[in-house]
C-alpha positions in Angstrom: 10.4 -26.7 15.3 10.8 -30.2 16.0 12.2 -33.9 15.4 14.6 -33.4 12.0 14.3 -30.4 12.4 16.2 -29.7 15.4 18.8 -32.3 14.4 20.0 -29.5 12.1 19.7 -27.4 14.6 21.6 -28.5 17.2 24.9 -29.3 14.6 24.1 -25.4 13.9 24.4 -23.9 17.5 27.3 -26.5 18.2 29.3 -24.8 16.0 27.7 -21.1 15.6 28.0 -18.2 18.4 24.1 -17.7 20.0 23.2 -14.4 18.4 20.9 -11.8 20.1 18.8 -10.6 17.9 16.0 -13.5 17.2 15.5 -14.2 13.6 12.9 -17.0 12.5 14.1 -20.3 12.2 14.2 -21.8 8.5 13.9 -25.4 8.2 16.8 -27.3 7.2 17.1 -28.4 3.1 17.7 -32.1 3.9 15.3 -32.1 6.6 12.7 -31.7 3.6 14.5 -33.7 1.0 13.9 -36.9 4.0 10.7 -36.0 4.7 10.0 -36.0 0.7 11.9 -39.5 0.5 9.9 -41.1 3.0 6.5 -39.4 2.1 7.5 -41.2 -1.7 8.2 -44.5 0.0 5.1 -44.4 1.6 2.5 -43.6 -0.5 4.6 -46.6 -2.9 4.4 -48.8 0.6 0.5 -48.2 0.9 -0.4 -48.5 -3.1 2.1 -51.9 -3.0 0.2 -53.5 -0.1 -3.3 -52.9 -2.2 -2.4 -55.0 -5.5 -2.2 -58.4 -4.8 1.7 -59.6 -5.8 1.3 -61.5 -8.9 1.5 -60.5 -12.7 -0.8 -58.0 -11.9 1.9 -56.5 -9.8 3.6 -54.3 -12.3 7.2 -54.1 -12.9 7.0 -50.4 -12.6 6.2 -50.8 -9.4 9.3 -52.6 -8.2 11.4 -50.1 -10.5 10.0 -47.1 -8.7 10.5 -48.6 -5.4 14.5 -49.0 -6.0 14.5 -45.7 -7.3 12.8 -43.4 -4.4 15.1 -46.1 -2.0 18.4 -45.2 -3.8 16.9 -41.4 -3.3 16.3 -41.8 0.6 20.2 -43.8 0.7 21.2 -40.2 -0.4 19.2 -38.6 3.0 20.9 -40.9 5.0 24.0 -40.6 3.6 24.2 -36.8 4.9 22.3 -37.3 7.5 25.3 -39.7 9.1 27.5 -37.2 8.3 26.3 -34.7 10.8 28.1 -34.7 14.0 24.8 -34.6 16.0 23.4 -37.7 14.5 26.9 -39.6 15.3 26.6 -38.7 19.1 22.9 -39.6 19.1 23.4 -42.8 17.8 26.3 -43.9 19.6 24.4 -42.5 22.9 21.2 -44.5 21.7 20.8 -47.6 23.5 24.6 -48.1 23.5 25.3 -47.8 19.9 22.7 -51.2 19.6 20.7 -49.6 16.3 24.0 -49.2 14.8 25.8 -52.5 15.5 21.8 -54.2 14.0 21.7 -51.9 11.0 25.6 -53.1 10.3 24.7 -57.3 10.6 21.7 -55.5 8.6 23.7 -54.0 6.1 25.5 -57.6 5.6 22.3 -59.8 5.2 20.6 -57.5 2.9 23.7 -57.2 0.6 23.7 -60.9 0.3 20.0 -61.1 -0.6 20.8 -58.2 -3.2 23.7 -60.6 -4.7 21.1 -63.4 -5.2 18.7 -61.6 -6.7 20.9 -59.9 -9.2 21.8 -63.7 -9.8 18.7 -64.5 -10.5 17.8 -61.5 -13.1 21.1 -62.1 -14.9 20.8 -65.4 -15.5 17.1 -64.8 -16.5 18.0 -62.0 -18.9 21.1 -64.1 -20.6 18.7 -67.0 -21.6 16.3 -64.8 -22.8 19.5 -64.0 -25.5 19.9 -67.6 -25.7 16.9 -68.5 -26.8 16.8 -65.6 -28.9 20.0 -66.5 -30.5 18.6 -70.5 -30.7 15.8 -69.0 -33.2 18.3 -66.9 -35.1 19.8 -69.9 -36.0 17.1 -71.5 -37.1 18.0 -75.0 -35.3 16.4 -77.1 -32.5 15.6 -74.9 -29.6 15.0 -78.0 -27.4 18.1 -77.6 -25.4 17.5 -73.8 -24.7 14.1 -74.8 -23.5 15.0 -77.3 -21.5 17.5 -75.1 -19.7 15.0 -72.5 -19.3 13.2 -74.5 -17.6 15.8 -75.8 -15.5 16.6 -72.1 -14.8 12.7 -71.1 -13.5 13.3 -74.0 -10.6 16.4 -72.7 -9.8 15.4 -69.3 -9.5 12.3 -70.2 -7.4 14.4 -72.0 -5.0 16.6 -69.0 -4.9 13.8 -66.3 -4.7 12.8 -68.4 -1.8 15.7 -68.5 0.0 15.9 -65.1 -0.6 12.8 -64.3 0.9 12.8 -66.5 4.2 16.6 -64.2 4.8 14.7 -61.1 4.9 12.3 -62.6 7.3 14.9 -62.3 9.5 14.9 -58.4 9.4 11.3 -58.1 9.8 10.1 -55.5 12.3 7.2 -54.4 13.7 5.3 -51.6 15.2 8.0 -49.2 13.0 6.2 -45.7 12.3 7.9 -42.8 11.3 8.6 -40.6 14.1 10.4 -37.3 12.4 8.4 -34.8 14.2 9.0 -36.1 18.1 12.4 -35.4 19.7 15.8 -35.2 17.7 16.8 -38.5 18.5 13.8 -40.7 18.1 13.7 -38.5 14.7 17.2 -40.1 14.2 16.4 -43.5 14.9 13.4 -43.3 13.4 14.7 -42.5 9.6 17.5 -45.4 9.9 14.9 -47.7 11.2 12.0 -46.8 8.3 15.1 -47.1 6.0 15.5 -50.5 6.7 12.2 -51.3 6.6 11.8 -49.7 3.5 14.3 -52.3 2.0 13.3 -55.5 3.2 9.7 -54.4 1.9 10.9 -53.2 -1.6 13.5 -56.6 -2.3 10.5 -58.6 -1.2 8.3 -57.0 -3.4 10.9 -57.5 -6.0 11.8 -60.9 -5.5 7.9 -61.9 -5.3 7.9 -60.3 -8.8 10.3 -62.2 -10.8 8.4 -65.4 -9.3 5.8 -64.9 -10.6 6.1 -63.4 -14.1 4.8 -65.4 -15.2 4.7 -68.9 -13.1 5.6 -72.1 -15.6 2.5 -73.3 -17.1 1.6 -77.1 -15.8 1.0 -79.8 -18.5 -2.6 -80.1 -17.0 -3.4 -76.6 -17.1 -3.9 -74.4 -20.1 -2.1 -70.9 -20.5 -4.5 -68.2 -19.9 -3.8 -65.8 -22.4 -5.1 -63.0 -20.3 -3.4 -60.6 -17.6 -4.5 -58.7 -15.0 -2.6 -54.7 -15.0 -2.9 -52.0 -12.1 -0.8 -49.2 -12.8 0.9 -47.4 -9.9 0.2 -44.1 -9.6 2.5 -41.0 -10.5 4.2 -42.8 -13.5 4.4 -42.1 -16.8 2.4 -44.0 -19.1 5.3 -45.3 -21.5 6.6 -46.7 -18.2 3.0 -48.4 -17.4 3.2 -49.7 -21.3 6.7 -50.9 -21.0 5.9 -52.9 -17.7 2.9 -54.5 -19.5 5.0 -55.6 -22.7 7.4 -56.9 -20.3 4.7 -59.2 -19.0 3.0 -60.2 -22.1 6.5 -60.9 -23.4 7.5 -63.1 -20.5 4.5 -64.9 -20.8 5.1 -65.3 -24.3 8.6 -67.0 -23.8 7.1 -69.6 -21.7 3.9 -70.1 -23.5 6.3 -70.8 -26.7 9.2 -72.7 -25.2 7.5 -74.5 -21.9 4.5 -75.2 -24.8 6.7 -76.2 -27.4 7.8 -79.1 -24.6 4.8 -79.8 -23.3 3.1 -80.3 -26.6 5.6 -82.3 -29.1 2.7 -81.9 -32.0 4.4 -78.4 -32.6 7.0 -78.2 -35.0 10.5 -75.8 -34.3 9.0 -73.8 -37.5 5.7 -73.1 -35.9 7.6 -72.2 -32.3 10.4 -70.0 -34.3 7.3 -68.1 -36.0 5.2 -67.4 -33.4 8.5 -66.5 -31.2 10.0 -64.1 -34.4 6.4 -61.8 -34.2 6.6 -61.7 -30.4 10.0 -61.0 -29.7 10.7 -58.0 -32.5 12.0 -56.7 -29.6 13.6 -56.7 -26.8 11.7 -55.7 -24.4 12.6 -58.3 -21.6 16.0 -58.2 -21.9 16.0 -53.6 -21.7 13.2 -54.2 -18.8 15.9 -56.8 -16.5 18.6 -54.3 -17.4 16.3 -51.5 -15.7 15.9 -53.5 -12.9 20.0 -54.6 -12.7 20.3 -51.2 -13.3 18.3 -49.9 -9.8 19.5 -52.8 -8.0 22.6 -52.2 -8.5 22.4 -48.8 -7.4 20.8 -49.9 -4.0 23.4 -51.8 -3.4 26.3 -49.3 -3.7 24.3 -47.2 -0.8 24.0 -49.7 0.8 28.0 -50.2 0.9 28.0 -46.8 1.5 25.9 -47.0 4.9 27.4 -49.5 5.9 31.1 -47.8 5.5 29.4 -45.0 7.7 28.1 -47.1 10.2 31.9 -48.7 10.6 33.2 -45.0 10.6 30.7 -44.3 13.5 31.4 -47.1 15.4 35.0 -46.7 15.3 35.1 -44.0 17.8 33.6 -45.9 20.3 37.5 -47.2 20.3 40.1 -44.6 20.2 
């Protein structure tokens, strides 16, 4: 018995009289539920790194990354709660992985606020534009603000990306099987690492679904799909629709500036038998959705870590 393991082991004995009779030792229920999270994370980290991030990289694949992360949060979670863990990480190197993982904790909750940003405001002028067609008016103002909004979220995306630079580590494996406090270490570390990968990921994705088409360049009609492995197939359609659609919004209202020959009626036709329905505003709300749930564990750790470090001082 080893690593995890004997984490649970030792808050066990701490509090438990040694018993003479030997019985065989039963590994511990979270100590399986973290090695599941992290096995999830990754076979999602290795299948990620072989599709190249573009339109090809499906939304499903960002959605299932914020899911199995929100899953491992819950690990953690209880794994900061045992008494063991505390001592080992206030022991370890002085308390140093906790006081990083707590500027950490701050840094990545920023990026998570500009990225929400960014899918809002994305998701609200898909409504508006929506809403312009209802109406049966010019749609030249909406599409001229969604434009505006596609440069503003690329310089955001951007900055948001160059932030988690900062958190970049290397040389991190997972290391749950050596001794108890390496195996400690080792989950908070691979849980950080987990998160810079997967808001990367995600940030990458909205950037590129799809990228604004240039005056000089015509709009391929055509995209690439990988679907990632062990999900369902009406998630690998949604993700698709939510890239055809995308690409229909600016192929329509980026087109419909680009080339002035086309009249609002032909734009509000075309726009009416693509967008019966609303498939890019419910897939942004998935991803809200998950986000958003990341970030409340990350709150969460970060309350933990504080609650840690707070008896360095009594």
């Amino acid at each position: 018995m080893e690593g995890l393991d004997l984490v649970f082991l030792s808050d066990q004995t701490t509090h438990q009289p040694v018993r003479s009779v030997s019985l065989p030792s039963r590994i511990h229920p979270l100590s399986v539920k973290i090695r599941a999270a992290l096995n999830r994370l990754i076979i999602w980290r290795r299948c990620s790194s072989s599709i190249s991030v573009s339109a090809s990289f499906g939304y499903e694949t960002v959605l299932v990354g914020l899911v199995d992360l929100t899953e491992l949060y819950s690990c953690v979670h209880e794994l900061l709660e045992s008494p063991y863990v505390k001592h080992t990480l206030l022991r370890h190197q002085k308390g140093k992985l906790l006081e990083d993982s707590l500027d950490g904790s701050v840094l990545l909750l920023d990026v998570y606020e500009g990225t929400r940003e960014v899918i809002v405001a994305m998701r609200e002028h898909v409504t508006n534009l929506k809403s312009a067609l209802r109406r049966k008016g010019s749609v030249e103002k909406e599409a001229k603000a969604y434009v505006n909004l596609r440069k503003k979220a690329k310089k955001e995306i951007s900055k948001q990306i160059n932030a988690l630079k900062k958190m970049e580590t290397r040389d991190i494996s997972t290391n749950i099987d050596h001794d108890s406090t390496i195996a400690s270490t080792s989950v908070l570390r691979e849980t950080i690492e987990f998160t810079v990968s997967i808001f990367r990921h995600l940030l990458l994705f909205l950037s590129t679904i799809p990228p604004p088409p240039s005056p000089t360049k015509k709009i391929k009609t055509t995209i690439g799909f990988l679907p990632f492995p062990f999900v369902s197939s009406s998630l690998s359609d949604k993700s698709l629709n939510l890239i055809k659609e995308m690409k229909s919004l600016d192929e329509v209202f980026l087109g419909s500036i680009l080339d002035p020959s086309k009249t609002i009626f032909e734009v509000e036709t075309r726009q009416k038998e693509k967008m019966r329905r609303d498939v890019v505003e419910d897939g942004f709300r998935d991803l809200e959705a998950e986000l958003d749930s990341v970030s409340k564990s990350l709150v969460k750790n970060r309350v933990l870590f504080l609650n840690i470090l707070s008896n360095c001082y009594y």
